[in-house]
C-alpha positions in Angstrom: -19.7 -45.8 -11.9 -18.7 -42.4 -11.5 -17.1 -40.1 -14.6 -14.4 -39.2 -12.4 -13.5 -42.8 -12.3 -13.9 -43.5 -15.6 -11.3 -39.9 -16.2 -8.8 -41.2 -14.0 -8.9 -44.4 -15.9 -8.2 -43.0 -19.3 -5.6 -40.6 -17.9 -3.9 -44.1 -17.0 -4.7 -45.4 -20.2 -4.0 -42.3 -22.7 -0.9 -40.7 -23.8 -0.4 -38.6 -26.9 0.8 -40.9 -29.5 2.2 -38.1 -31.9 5.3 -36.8 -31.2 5.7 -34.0 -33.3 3.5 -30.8 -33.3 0.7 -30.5 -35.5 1.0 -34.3 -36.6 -2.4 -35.0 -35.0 -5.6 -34.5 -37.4 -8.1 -32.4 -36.4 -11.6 -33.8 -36.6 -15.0 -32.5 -37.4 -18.0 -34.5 -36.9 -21.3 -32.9 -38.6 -24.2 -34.4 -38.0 -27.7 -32.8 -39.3 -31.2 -33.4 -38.0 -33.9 -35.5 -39.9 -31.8 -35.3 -43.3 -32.7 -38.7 -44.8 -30.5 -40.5 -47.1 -32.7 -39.0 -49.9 -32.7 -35.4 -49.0 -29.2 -34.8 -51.1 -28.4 -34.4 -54.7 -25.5 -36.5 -55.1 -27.8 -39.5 -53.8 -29.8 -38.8 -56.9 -32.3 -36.0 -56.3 -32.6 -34.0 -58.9 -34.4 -31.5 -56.9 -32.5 -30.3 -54.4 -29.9 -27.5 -54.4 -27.0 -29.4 -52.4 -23.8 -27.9 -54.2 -21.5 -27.9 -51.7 -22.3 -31.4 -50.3 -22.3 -32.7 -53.7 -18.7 -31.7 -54.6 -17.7 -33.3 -51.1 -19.2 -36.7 -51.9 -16.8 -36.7 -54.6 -13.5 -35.9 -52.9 -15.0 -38.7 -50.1 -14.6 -42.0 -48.8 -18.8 -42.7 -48.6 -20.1 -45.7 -46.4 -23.0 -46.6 -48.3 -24.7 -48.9 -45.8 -24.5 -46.9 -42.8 -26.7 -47.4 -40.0 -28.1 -44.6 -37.2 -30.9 -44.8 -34.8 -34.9 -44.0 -36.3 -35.2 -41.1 -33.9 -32.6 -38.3 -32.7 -31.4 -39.0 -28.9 -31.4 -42.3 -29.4 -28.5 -41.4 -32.4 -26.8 -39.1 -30.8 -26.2 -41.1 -27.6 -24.9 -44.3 -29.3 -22.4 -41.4 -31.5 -21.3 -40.5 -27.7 -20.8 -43.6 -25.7 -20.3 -46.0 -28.6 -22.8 -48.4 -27.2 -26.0 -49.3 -28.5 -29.4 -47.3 -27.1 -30.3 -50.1 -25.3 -26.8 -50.4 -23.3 -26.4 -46.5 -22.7 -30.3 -46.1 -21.8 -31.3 -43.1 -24.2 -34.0 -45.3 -26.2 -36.3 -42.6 -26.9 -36.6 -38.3 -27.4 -38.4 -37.8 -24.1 -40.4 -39.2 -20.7 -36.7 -39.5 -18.7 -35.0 -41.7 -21.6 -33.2 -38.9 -23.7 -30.5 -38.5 -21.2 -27.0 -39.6 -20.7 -26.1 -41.8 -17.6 -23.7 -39.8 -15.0 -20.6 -41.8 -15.9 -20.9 -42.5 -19.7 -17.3 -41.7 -21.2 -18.0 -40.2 -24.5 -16.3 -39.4 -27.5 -15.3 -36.3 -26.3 -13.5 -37.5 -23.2 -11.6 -40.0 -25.2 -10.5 -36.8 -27.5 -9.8 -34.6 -24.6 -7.8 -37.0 -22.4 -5.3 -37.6 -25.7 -4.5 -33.6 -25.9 -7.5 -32.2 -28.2 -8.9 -29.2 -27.7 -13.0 -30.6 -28.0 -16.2 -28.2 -28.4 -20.0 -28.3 -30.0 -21.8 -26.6 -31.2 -26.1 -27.0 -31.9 -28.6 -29.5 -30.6 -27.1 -32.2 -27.4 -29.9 -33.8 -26.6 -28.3 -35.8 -24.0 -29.2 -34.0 -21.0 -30.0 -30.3 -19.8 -28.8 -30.6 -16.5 -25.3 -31.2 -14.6 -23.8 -34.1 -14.4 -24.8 -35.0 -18.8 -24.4 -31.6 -20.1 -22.2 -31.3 -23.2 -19.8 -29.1 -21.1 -19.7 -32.1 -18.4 -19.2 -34.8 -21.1 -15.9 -33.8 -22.2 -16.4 -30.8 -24.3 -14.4 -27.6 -23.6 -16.9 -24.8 -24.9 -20.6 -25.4 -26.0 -23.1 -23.9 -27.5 -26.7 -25.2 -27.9 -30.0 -25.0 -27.4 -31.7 -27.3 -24.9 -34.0 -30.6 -25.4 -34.5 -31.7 -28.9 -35.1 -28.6 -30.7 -35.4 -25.1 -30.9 -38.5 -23.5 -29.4 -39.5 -26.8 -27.7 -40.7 -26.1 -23.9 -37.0 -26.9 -22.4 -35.3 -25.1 -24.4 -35.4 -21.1 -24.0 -38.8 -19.4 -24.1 -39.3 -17.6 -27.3 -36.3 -19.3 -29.6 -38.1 -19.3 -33.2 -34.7 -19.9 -35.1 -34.3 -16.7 -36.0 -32.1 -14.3 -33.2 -32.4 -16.3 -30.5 -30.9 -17.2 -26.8 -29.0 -20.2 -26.9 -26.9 -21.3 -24.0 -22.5 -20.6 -23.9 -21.6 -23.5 -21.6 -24.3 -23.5 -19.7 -25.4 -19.7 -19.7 -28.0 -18.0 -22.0 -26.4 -15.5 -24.3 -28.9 -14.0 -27.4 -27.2 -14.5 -30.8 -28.1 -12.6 -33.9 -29.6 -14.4 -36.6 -30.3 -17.7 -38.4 -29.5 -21.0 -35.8 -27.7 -23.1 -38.3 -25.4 -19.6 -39.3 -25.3 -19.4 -35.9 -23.2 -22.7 -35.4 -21.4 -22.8 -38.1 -20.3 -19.0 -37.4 -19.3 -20.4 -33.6 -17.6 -23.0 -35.1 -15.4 -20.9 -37.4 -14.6 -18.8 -34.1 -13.2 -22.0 -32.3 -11.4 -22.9 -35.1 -9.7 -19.4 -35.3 -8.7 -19.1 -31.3 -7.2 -23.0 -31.6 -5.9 -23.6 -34.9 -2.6 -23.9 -33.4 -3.9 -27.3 -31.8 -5.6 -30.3 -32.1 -9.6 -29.8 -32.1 -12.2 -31.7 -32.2 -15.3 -30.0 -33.0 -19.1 -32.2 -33.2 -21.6 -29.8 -35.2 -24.8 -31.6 -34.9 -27.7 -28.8 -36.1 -30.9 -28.6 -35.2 -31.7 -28.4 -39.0 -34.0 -29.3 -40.8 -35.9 -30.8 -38.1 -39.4 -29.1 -37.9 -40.5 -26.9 -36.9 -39.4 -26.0 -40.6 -38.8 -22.2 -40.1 -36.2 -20.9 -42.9 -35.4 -17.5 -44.7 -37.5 -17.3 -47.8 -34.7 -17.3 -49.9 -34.2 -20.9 -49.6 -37.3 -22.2 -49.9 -38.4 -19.9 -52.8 -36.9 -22.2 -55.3 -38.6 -25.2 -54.4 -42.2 -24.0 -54.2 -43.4 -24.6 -57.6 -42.8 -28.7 -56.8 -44.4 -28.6 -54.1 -47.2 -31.4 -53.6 -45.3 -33.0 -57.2 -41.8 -34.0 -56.2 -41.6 -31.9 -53.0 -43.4 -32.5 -49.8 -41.9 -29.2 -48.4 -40.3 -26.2 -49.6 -39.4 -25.0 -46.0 -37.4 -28.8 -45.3 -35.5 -28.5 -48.8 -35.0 -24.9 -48.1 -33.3 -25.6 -44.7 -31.1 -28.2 -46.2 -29.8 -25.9 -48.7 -29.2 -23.3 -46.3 -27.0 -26.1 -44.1 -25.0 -26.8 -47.9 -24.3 -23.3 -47.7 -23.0 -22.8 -44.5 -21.3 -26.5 -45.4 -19.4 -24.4 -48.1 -18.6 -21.5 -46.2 -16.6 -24.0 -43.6 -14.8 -25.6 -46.1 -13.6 -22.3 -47.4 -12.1 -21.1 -44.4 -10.4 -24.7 -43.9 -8.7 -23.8 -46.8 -7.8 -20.7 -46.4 -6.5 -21.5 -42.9 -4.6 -24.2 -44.0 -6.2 -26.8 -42.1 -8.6 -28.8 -44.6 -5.8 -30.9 -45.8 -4.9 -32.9 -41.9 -8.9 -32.7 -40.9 -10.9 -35.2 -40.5 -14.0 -33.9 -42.4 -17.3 -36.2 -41.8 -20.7 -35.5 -43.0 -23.9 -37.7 -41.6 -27.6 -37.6 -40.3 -29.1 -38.8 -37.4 -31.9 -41.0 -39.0 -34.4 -41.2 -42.0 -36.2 -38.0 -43.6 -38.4 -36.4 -41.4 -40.2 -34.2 -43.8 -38.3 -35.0 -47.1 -41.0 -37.7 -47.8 -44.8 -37.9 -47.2 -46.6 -40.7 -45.0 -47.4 -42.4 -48.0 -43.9 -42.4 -49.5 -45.8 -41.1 -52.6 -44.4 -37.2 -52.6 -40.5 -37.6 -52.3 -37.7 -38.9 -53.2 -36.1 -41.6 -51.1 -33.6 -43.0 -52.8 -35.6 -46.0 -53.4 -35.7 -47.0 -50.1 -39.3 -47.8 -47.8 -39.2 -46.2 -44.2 -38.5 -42.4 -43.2 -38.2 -41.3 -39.9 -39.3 -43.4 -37.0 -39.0 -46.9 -39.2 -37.8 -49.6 -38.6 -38.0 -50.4 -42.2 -34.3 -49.4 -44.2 -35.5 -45.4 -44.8 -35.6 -44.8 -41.0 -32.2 -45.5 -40.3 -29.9 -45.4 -43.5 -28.4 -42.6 -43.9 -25.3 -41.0 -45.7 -21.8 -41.1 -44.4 -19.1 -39.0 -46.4 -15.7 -38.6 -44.8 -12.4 -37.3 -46.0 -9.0 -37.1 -44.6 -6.5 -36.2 -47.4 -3.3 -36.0 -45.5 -4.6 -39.8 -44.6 -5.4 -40.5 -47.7 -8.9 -40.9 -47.3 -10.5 -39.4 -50.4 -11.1 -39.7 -53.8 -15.2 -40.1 -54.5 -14.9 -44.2 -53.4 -18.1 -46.4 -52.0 -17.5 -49.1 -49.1 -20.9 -51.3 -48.9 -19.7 -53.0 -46.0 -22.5 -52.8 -42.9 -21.2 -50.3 -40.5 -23.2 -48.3 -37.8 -23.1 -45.4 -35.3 -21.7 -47.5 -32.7 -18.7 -47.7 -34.7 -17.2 -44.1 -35.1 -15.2 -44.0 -31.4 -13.2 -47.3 -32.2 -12.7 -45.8 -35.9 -11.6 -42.3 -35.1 -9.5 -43.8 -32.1 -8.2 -45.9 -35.2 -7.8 -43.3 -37.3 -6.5 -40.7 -35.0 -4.1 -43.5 -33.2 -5.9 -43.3 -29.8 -6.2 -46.1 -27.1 -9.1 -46.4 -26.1 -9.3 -48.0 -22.5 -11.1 -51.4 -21.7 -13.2 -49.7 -19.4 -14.7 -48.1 -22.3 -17.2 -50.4 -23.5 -17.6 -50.6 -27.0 -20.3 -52.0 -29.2 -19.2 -51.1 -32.6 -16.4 -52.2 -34.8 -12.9 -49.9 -36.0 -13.9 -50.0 -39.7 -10.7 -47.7 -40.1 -8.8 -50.6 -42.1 -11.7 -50.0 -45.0 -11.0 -46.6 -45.1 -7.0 -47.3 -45.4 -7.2 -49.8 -47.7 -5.9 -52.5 -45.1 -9.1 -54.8 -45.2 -12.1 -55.6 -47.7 -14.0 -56.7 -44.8 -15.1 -56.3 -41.1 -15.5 -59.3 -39.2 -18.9 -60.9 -39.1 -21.9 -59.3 -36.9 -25.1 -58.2 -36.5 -26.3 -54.5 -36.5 -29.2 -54.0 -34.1 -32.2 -51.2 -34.3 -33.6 -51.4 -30.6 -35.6 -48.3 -30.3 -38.9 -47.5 -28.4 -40.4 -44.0 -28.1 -41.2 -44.5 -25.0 -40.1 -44.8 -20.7 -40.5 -48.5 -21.0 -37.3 -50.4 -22.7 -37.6 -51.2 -26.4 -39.5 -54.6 -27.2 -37.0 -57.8 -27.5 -38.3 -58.6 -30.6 -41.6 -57.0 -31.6 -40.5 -53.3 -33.5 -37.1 -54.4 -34.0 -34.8 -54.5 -36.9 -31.7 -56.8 -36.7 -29.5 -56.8 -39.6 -26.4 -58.8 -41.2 -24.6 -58.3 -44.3 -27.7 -57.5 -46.7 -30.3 -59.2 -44.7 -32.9 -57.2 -42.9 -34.8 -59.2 -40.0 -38.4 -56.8 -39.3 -40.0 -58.1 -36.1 -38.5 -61.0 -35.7 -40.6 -62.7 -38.5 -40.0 -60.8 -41.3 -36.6 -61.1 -44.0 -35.1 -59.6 -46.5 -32.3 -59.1 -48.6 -31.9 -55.1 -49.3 -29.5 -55.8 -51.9 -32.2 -57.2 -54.3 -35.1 -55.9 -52.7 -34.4 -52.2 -51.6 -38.3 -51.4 -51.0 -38.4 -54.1 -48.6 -41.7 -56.1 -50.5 -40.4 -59.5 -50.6 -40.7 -61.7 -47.0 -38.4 -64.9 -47.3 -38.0 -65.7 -44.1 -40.1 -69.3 -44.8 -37.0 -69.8 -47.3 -34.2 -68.6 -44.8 -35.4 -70.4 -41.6 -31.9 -71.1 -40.5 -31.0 -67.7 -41.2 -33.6 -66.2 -39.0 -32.9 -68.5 -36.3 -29.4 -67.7 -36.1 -29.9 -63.9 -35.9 -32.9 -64.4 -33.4 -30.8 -65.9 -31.2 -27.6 -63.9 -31.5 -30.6 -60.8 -30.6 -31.3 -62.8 -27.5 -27.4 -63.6 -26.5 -27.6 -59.2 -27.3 -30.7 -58.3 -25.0 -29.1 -60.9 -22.1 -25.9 -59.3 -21.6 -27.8 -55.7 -21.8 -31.0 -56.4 -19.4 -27.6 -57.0 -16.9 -26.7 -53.2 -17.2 -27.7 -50.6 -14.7 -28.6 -48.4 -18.2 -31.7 -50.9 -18.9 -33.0 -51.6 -15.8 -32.8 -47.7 -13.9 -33.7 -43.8 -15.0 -31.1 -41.7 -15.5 -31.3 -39.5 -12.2 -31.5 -35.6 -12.2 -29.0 -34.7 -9.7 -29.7 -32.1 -7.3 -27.5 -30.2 -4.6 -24.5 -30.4 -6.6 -22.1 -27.2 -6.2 -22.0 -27.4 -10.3 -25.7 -26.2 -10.7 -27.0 -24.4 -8.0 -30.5 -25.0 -9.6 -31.7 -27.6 -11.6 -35.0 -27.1 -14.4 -37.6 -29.8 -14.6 -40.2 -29.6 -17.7 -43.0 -32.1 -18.2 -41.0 -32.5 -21.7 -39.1 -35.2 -19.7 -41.8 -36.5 -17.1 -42.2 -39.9 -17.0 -45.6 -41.4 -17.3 -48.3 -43.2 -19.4 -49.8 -39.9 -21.4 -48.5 -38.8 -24.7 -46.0 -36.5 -24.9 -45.8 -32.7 -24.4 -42.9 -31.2 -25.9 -43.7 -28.0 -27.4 -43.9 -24.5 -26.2 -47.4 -24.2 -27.9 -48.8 -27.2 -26.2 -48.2 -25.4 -23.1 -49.3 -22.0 -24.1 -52.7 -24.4 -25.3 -52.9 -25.3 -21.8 -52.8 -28.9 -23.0 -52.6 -31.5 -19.9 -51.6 -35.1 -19.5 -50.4 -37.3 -16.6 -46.6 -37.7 -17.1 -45.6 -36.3 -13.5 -42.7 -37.7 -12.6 -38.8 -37.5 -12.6 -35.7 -39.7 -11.4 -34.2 -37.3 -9.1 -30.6 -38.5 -6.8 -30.0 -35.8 -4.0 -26.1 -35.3 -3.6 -26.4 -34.0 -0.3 -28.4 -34.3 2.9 -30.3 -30.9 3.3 -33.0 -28.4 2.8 -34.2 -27.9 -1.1 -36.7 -25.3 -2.6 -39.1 -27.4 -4.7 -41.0 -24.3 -7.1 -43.4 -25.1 -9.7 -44.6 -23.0 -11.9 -47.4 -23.1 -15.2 -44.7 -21.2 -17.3 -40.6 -20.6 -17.1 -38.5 -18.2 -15.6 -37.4 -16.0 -18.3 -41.4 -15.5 -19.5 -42.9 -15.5 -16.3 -46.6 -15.5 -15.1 -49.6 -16.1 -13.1 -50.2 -19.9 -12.6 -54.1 -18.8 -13.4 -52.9 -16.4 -16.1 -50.5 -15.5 -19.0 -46.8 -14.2 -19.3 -46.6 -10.2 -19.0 -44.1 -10.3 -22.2 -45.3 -13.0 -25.7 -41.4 -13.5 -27.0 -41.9 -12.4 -30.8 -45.6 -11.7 -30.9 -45.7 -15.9 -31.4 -47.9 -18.0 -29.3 -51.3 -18.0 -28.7 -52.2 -18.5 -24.8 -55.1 -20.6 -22.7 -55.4 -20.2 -19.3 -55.4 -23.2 -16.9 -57.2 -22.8 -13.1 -56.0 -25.7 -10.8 -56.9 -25.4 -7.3 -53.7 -26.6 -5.7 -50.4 -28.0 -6.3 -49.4 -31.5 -4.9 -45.8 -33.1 -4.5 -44.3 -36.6 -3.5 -40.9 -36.7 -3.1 -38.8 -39.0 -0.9 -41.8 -40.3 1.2 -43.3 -37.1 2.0 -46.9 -35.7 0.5 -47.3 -31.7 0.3 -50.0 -29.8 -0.9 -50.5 -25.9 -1.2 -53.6 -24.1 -2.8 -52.9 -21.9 -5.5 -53.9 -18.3 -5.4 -54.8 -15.5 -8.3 -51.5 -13.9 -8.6 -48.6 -16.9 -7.9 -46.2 -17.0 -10.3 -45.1 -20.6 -8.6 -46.1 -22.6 -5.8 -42.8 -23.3 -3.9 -42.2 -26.2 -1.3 -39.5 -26.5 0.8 -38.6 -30.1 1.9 -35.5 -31.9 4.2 -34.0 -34.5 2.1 -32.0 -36.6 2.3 -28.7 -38.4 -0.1 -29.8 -40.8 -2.6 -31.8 -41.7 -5.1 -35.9 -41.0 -5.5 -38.7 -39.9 -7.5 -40.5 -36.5 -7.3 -43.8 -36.4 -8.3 -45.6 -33.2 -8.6 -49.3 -32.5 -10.4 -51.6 -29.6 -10.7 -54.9 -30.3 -9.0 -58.5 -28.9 -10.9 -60.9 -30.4 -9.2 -60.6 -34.3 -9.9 -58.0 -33.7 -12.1 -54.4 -34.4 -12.0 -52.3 -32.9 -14.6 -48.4 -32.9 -14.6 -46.8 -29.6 -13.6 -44.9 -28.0 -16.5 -42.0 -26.3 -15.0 -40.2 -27.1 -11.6 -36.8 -25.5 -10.1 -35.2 -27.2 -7.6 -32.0 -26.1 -5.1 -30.3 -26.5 -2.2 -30.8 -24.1 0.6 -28.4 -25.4 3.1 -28.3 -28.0 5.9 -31.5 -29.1 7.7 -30.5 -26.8 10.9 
């Protein structure tokens, strides 16, 4: 269904419910990347320097079993639409499944349609191209870096963390200095040109996933644990840096006099990512089993501070009910005194009445952990975790009660048989409804020929196919190959369209056969590549062209027509086939 549908429904639906000026809270939604539920002092760490976060867990209302996705997009996209991974179709970080479907309302829109001034401000990961860009989601301003992180292969060539180009809705601008300054800094701005209206800002930073790039500074203090009680200096480093930008916002809350009616929330978007080793041997986990990627308690459990003093939402209190990222849009709609519209769909609960004081308990459900890195939709049973209350069902076979058992060591499922039974087949009531939605069962399309985005950018970071993926700018520099070759594309309108594809991007261009002219920052290493020719398939139509000494990009130009298809494109070396790294697509006119 079309967002503009969805718009003119929640215009229908949505009024301001505040009558007086200024009633309305603001809120700020911080979320930080591959900070396990460890990877902060007041969880107990006793090494890392988390000040600032620290003194906010006491002033907080914390959710200590809350629930997040094991990987980033996956997160980020159930934060956004409210709906689980496997309803909203971004399952995985890459190979077409890390993007929004055209349509999705999201938090934003909800925010925006009831009078709030909305922008963000880091790492989207819900699409680089028009129509599921941040900017065409509901936000107002953006600014972020594309893909999953900075100085991957589609985001801008060169970004290292450190003074890089990051994009102002939608358009590259070069910043000075650190990333996560960077968006904090841009957030203070906002804050400054609309503090005389309601805001909602989402901060999600790119920090401290890896590559684990920091000043010195930071990581200097941690160096002598390293390999002891530290698996790395750099991760800890980052995280302090993020406490100390964390500080710096509050601050200027304050002094603004805005801290008191905000909305203040602090999370991650899954378990550690470096915080811990393999082994779980070198870090500290807070007890739990699992980092990043499990499926196991560590992968997905993560902290959840949030305080709201003009609502009374403060004072250093735990809730252990189960609660999930599915559940912030009906509890900030709650909160903030929002309708939100039946054509909305919702999997999470408004756990708002917990946080007022109204209710000791949510109603009973299930939790679900659907996740699979991967084109193909997660397994129905096999690498999934369904959980209820303090019971954690592992693949369908394996229980336990995290409560007593926080490592996750003893199985009873033999001595809970009913129990398993009756959360296997609320899972398969679950999958049912969602194998039903256009999400599961289709790719979200990249939509060409729109008057939004004259031209669209393709990367073989989000190709589907059966290869492992390539996401980083140093794989391509490598001249590493693999078969993923192919995107969702939907043509808006019936025309001509330049298909170009090239062995490296725009703004670092060079010879197909060859390397850049310009190395961004003295930092990659380069291997050439020599296919013979490039082949495409789009819309039932085969084109080859040989590729000569000096092209830059081998450029197609094909009639198509509206609707939905897949393009297909490959460099040929002999009897090799090898996806095309970089392809620009846009519409030169009608067919005549």
């Amino acid at each position: 269904m079309k967002r503009v549908f969805y718009l003119m429904i929640f215009l229908g639906f949505f009024g301001s419910t505040f009558s007086q000026k200024g009633e309305k809270p603001n809120v700020i939604l911080i979320l930080t990347d591959d900070q396990g539920i460890g990877d902060i002092g007041c969880h107990g760490n006793t090494y890392i320097q988390t000040p600032n976060l620290d003194a906010f867990y006491k002033q907080s209302v914390r959710m200590t079993d809350f629930h997040v996705s094991p990987l980033c997009a996956p997160t980020r996209g159930a934060i956004m639409t409210g709906r689980y991974p496997i309803n909203n179709g971004v399952w995985a970080t890459y190979k077409g499944r890390d993007a929004l479907f055209d349509g999705a309302p999201t938090m934003a829109d909800m925010f925006k349609q009831n009078g709030y001034t909305t922008a963000m401000f880091g790492k989207w990961h819900l699409g680089d191209n028009y129509p599921v860009r941040a900017t065409d989601c509901g936000f107002d301003h953006a600014v972020f870096h594309k893909a999953g992180g900075v100085g991957e292969l589609s985001d801008y060539w060169g970004n290292s963390y450190f003074d890089d180009t990051y994009y102002v809705n939608n358009k590259p601008q070069q910043f000075e200095g650190y990333c996560t300054d960077v968006w904090f800094n841009e957030t203070i701005k906002f804050i400054k040109e609309n503090k005389n209206k309601p805001f909602f800002i989402y901060l999600p930073t790119n920090a401290p996933h890896s590559p684990l790039i920091v000043d010195e500074k930071y990581a200097a203090p941690y160096r002598s644990e390293v390999g002891k009680n530290i698996y790395s200096a750099e991760f800890y480093g980052m995280i302090t840096n993020i406490d100390e930008n964390f500080g710096k916002l509050e601050e200027f809350l304050k002094e603004m006099g805005l801290a008191d009616n905000t909305i203040l929330i602090f999370t991650t978007d899954n378990g550690s990512g470096n915080g811990v080793s393999k082994d779980g041997k070198i870090g500290y986990n807070m007890g739990f089993s699992g980092k990043k990627g499990s499926k196991l308690d560590g992968g997905h459990r993560v902290p959840f501070f949030i305080r709201w003093k003009d609502g009374k939402i403060k004072g250093g209190k735990d809730i252990r009910e189960l609660t999930a990222h599915v559940d912030l849009i009906p509890t900030l709609a709650g909160l903030c005194k929002l309708k939100v519209p039946k054509a909305m769909e919702l999997d999470g609960l408004d756990f708002s009445p917990l946080l007022r004081k109204e209710s000791k308990n949510l109603q009973p459900r299930n939790v679900y952990v659907h996740h699979r890195q991967d084109w193909r939709p997660p397994m129905d049973i096999e690498q999934t975790c369904i959980m209820q209350d303090d019971w954690r069902l592992l693949n369908g076979k394996q229980l336990y009660n995290i409560k007593d058992d926080r490592k996750q060591k003893n199985n009873v499922a033999n001595e809970q048989r009913e129990l398993v039974m009756q959360m296997l087949n609320a899972n398969q009531e679950f999958l049912a409804k969602a194998k039903e939605n256009t999400e599961y069962n289709e790719f979200t399309c990249n939509l060409i020929g729109h008057a939004a985005q004259e031209e669209v950018t393709l990367s073989i970071q989000h190709a589907i196919g059966e290869d492992g993926g390539i996401w980083k700018a140093e794989q391509v520099c490598a001249g590493k190959k693999n078969k993923n070759n192919s995107h969702a594309i939907k043509v808006e309108r019936d025309g001509k369209y330049q298909v170009e594809c090239r062995r490296w991007p725009k703004e670092c261009s060079g010879p197909v056969w060859g390397i850049p002219s310009e190395n961004p920052k003295g930092m990659y290493t380069y291997q050439t590549i020599h296919p013979e020719k490039v082949r495409i398939s789009i819309a039932n139509k085969i084109l080859e062209k040989a590729i000569t000494e000096k092209d830059e990009a081998v450029t197609f130009t094909v009639n198509l027509e509206k609707g939905k298809t897949l393009l297909v494109n490959d460099f040929i070396e002999g009897k090799q086939n090898y996806g095309v790294y970089y392809t620009y697509i846009k519409y030169l006119g009608n067919k005549n």
